[in-house]
C-alpha positions in Angstrom: 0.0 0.0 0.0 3.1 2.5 0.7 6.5 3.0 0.0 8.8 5.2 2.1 12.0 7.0 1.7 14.5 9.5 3.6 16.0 12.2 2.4 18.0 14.4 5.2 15.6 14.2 7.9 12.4 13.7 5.9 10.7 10.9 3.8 8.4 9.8 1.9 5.2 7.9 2.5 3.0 6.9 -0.5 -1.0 5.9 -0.7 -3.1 5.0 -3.5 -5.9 7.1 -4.3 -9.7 6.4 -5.2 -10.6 8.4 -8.0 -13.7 8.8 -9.8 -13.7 9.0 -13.7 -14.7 12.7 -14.1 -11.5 13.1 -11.5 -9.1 10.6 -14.0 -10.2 13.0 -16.6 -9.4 16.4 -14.2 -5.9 15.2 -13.6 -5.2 13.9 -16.7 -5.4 17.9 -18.2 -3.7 19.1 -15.1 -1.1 16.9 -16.2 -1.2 18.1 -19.6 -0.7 21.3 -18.6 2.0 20.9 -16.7 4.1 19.2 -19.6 2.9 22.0 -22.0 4.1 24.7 -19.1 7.2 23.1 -18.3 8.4 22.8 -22.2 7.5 26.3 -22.8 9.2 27.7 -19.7 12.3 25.4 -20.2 12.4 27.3 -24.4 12.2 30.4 -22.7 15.0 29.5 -20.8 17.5 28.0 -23.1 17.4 31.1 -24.8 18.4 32.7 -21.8 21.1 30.7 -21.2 22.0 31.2 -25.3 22.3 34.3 -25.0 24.5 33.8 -21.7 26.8 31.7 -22.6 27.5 33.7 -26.2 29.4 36.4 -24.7 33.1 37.2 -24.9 33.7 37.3 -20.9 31.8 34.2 -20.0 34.0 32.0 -23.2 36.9 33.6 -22.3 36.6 32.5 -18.1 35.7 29.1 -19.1 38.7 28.7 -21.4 41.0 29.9 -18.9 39.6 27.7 -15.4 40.3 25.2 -17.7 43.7 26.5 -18.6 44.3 27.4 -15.0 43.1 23.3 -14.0 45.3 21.8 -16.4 48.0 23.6 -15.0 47.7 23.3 -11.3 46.9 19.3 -12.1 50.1 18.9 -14.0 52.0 20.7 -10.9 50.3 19.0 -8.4 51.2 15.3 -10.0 55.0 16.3 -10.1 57.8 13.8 -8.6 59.2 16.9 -6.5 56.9 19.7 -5.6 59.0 22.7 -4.1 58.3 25.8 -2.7 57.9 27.8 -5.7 55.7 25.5 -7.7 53.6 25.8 -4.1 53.2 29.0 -4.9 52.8 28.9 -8.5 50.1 26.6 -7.4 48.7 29.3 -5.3 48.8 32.0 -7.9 46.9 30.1 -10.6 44.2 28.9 -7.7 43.8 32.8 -7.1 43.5 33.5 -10.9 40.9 30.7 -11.6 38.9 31.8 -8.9 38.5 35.4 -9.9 37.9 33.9 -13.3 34.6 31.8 -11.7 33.8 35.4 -10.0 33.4 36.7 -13.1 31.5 33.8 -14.5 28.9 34.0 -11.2 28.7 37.8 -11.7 27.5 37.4 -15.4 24.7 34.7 -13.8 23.2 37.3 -11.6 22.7 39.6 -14.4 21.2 37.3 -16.1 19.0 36.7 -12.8 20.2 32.7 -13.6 19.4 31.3 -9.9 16.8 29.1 -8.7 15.1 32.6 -7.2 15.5 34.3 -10.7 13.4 31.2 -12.5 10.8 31.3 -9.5 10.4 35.0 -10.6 10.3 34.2 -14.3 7.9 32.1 -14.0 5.5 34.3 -12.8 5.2 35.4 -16.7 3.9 32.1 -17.7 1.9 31.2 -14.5 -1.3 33.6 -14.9 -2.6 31.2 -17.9 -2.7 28.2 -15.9 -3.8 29.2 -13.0 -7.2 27.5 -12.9 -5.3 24.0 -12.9 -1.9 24.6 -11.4 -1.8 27.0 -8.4 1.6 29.2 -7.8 3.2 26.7 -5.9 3.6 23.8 -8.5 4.4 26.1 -11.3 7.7 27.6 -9.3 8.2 23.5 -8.6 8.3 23.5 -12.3 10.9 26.1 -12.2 12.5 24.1 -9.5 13.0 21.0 -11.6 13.8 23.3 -15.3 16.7 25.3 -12.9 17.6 21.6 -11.9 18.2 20.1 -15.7 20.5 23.0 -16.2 23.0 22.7 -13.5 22.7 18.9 -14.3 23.7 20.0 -18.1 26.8 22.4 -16.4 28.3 19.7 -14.4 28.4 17.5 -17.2 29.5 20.0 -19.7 32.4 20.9 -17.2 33.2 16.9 -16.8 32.8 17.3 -21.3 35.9 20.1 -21.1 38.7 17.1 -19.8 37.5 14.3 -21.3 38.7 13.0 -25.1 36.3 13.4 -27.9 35.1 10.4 -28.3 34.5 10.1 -24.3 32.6 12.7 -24.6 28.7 12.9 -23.4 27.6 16.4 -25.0 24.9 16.6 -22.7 21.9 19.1 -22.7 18.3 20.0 -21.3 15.1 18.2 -22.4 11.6 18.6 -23.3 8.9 16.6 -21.4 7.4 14.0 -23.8 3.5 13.3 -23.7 2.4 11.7 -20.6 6.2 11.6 -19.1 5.6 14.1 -16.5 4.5 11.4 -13.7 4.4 14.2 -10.3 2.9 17.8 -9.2 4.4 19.1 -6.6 3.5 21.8 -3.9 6.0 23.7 -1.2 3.3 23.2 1.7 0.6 21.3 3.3 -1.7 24.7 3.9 -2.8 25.4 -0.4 -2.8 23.6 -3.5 -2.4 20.4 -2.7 -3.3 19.4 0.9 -4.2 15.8 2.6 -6.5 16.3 6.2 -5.9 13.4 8.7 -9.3 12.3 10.2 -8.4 10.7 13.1 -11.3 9.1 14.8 -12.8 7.9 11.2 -9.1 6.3 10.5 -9.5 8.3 7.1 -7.5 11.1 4.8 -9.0 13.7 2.8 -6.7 15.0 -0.3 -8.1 18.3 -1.8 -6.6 20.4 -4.3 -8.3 22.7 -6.5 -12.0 21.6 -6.4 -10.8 18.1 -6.6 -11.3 15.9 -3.2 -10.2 12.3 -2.9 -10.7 9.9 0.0 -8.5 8.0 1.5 -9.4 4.7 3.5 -6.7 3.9 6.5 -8.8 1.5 8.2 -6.3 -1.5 6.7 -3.4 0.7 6.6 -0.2 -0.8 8.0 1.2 -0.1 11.6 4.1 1.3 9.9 1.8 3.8 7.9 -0.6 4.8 11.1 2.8 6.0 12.8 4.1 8.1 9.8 0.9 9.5 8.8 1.1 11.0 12.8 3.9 13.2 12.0 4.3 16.6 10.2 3.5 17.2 6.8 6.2 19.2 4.9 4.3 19.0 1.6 2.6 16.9 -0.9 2.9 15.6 -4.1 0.2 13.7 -6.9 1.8 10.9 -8.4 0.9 8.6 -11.3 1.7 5.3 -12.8 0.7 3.8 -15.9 -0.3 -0.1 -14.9 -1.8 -2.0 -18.2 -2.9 0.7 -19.9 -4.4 3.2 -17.6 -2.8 5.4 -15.3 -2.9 5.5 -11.6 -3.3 7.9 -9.4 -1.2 7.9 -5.6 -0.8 10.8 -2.8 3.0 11.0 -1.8 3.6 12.9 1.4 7.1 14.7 2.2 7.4 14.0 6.2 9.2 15.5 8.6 11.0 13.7 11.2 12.7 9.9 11.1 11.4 6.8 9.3 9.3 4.7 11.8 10.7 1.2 12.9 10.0 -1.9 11.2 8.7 -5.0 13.4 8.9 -8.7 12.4 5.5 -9.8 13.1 6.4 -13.0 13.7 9.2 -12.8 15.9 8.4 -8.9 17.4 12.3 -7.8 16.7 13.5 -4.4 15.0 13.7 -5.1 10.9 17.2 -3.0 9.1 19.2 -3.5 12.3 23.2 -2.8 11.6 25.5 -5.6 11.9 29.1 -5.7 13.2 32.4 -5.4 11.3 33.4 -4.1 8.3 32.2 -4.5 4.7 33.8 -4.3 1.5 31.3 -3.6 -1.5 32.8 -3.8 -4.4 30.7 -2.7 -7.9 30.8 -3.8 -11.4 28.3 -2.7 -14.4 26.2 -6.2 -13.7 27.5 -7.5 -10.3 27.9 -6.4 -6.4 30.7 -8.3 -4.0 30.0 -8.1 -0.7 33.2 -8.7 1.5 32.7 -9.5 5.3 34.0 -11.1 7.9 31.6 -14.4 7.5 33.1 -14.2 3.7 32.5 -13.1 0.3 29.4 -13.1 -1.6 29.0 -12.5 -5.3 25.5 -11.0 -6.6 24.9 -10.4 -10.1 22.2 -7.8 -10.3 20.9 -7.8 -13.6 17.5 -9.1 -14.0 15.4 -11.7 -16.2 15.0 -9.4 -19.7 12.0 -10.3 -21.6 13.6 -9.1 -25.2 12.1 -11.9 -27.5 8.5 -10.7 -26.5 9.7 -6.7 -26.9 11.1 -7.6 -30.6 8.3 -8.8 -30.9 5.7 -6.4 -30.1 8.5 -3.6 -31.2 7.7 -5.4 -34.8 4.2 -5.5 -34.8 3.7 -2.1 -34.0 6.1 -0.9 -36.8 4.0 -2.7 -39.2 0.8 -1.2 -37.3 2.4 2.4 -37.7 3.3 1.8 -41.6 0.0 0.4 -42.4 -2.0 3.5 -40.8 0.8 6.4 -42.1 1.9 4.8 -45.8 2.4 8.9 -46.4 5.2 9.1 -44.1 7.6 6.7 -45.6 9.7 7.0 -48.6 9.5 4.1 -51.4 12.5 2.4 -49.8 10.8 2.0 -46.8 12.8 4.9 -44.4 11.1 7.5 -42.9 10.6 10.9 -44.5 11.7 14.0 -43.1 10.6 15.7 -40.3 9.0 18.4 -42.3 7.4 16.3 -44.6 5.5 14.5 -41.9 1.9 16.2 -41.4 1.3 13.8 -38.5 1.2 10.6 -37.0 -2.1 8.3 -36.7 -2.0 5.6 -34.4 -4.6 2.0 -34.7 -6.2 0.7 -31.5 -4.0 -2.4 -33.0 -0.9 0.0 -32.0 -2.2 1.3 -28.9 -2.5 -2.4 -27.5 0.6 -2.9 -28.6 2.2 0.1 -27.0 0.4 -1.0 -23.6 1.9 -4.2 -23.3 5.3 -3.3 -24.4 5.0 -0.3 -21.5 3.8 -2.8 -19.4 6.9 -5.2 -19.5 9.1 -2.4 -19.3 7.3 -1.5 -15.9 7.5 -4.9 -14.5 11.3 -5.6 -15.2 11.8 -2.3 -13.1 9.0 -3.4 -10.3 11.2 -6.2 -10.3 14.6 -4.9 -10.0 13.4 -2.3 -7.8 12.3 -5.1 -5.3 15.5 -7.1 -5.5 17.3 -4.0 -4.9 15.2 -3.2 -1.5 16.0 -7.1 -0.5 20.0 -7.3 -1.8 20.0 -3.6 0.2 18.4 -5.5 3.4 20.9 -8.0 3.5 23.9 -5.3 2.9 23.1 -3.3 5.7 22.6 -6.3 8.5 26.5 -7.4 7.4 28.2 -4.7 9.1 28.3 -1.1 10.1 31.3 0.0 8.7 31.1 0.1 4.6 34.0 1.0 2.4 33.0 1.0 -1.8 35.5 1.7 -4.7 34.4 4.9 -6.3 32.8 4.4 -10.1 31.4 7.2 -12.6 28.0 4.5 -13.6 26.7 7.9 -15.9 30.0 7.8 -17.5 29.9 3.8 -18.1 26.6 4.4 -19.5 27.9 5.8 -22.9 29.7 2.6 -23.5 27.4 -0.3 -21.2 24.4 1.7 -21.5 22.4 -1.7 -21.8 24.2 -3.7 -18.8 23.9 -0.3 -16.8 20.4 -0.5 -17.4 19.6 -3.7 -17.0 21.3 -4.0 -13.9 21.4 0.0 -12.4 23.8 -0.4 -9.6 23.6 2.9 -9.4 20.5 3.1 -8.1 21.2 -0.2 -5.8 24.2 2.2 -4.4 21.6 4.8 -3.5 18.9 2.3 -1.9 22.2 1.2 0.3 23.3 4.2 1.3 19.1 5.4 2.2 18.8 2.7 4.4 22.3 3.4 6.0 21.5 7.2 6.7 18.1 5.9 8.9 21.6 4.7 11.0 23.1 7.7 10.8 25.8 5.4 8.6 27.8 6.5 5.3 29.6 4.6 2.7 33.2 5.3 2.4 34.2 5.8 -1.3 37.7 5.0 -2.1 38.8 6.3 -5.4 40.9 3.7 -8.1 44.4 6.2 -7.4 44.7 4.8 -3.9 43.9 1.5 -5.1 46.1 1.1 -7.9 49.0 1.0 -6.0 47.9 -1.9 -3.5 46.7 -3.8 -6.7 49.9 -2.9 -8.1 52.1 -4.1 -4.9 49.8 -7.5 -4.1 49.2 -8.3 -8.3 45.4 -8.7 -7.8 43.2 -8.3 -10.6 40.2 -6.1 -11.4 38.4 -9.3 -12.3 39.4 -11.4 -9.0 35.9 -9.6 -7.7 36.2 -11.7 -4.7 39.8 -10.0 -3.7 38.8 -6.7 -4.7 36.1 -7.0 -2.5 38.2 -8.2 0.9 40.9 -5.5 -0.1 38.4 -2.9 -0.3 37.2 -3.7 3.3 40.5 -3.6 4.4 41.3 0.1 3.8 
């Protein structure tokens, strides 16, 4: 019925809501809206940062931080390092920071902060205003001013690497029906979700809209969160065979509840004792500790025959119903040739179930994940990982990454760890290289990787 996660002091609890069909059909256009807002805020935006980016002063300061970081890198990695390249070192520090002063002056005029697109927004807002109150719109903002610092780190990460590591990443648009959350800043407008306590039931309002929520078979676990203090709320959908799905999430305040066994009554994600090597791979996790070492490959059942499958049929659906759009050699025409696209209830079936095995194999990895994390965190309480770039793998593994995301696994690990107040200790390949080096272990040998990992 819920699902429940922590981030810094605060998590997550989420319930299903009952909707009527004239309320499906409410949300579904509030939804709308907000893709439609979002892209059109996020043009108005790029154009900005165009225009930003395009001057003399700003090229200039970026060419020379990297200038200045090549330099104090090639310094720093010399045999001898004497009192004047210390200070040389210095000098060019000093340098590159008034160069990144002048980079964060030319920002603020362009008003490009998280405050400036809250108040740039307020151009756009008006229009939707009967759907989206002022609160998700600047969330909008929020997540548009988020894509773009995501873009800068990786185009700063782009600057040092070869061209053909390169990412070349950038911002964009929301595709129909991939926006899957609206978001509020508080529990007192917009969205807002009233705890009847007596009746054991919630109330969600938000804009006319009211949805019940039954907690008479809500979990232990669920009746103790729902009894602290709401930070905010968010609607949430899901597609599940076809139709979408509609949940309440609510942003708590406070620490996660306790999990009981209800069969022997004791605390469920206790720490264990000693410490634990995990070591990462694109497809595997090796768990070092001081019972042994433990190999688990995390990459999933993939159902591809049946998505080749239904991949193909719906091509043929798609040429049958647009024979326009094609050339006589069977390739697609150009983009401005193309009037549009018309799709059969044939291809719509299609598209469902394909969608639907996609959602599965993550339900699925997403479980195994909460389970691997489980048994991770009752191994030890002092965790030492080596130190991998998985978005950088991705260019390369991208299908392995996927299949198996120990990325994300990383993250579940370290959630549950910070209920304990717990971190993992990264330990980058440059202090590793040397012991693999000195005691000739492999990479591969996952097993010694693992114990030496633990060992540091």
């Amino acid at each position: 019925m819920s699902n429940a996660e922590n981030t810094s002091g605060r998590y997550i609890l989420t319930l299903p809501l009952k909707t009527e069909l004239y309320q499906e059909h409410i949300l579904e256009k509030r939804f709308r809206l907000g893709e439609q807002l979002y892209n059109k805020f996020l043009n108005f935006e790029k154009k900005k940062y165009f225009e930003m980016t395009k001057r003399k002063d700003y090229r200039n300061a970026q060419s020379l931080i990297k200038d200045f970081t090549y330099q104090i890198k090639s310094l720093n990695n010399a045999s001898d390092i004497s009192k004047e390249t210390k200070k040389m070192i210095q000098d060019f520090k000093k340098q590159r920071k008034e160069q990144y002063d002048i980079i964060y002056n030319i920002k603020k005029m362009f008003n490009w902060s998280e405050f400036g697109f809250g108040m740039d927004m307020k151009k756009y807002r008006g229009y939707y205003k009967k759907n989206l109150n002022s609160q998700i719109c600047n969330n909008l903002a929020v997540r548009c001013f988020r894509a773009f610092e995501k873009m800068e780190e990786e185009l700063i990460k782009d600057q040092y690497r070869s061209d053909e590591d390169k990412v070349n990443p950038c911002v964009h648009y929301k595709r129909k029906d991939t926006l899957k959350s609206l978001c509020g800043s508080q529990n007192t407008t917009g969205i807002r979700f009233i705890l009847d306590d007596e009746k054991k039931a919630g109330l969600v309002k938000w804009q006319g809209l009211e949805f019940s929520i039954d907690l008479a078979k809500c979990t232990l676990y669920e009746w103790k969160a729902l009894q602290s203090e709401i930070c905010y709320c968010a609607v949430k959908r899901e597609k599940i065979k076809g139709k979408w799905k509609y949940y309440i999430q609510l942003t708590l305040k406070g620490h996660v509840p306790d999990k009981f066994n209800k069969q022997t009554g004791e605390l469920k994600r206790q720490l264990g004792k000693g410490n634990v090597g995990l070591y990462f791979t694109s497809t595997s996790l090796t768990v070092s500790t001081e019972d042994g070492v433990k190999t688990y490959h995390l990459e999933i059942k993939n159902h591809e025959d049946k998505k080749t499958e239904l991949s193909q049929k719906m091509d043929t659906s798609r040429r049958a119903t647009n024979p326009d759009n094609y050339n006589e050699d069977g390739t697609s025409k150009e983009k401005s040739e193309i009037k549009g696209w018309h799709f059969s209830n044939a291809y719509k079936k299609y598209r469902a179930e394909l969608y639907e095995i996609f959602r599965k194999e993550c339900e699925e990895k997403k479980l195994l994940q909460e389970i691997l994390a489980n048994v991770v965190i009752a191994s030890g309480d002092v965790f030492n990982c080596n130190k991998m770039d998985f978005k950088f793998l991705q260019r390369n593994l991208g299908r392995k990454i996927q299949a198996a995301s120990p990325s994300m696994l990383k993250s579940v690990i370290e959630r549950k760890l910070s209920y304990h107040g717990v971190s993992i200790n990264e330990i980058s390949y440059s202090k590793l290289n040397p012991v693999l080096e000195e005691k000739n272990i492999s990479k591969k040998n996952l097993e010694d990787m693992a114990t030496l990992i633990s060992q540091f």
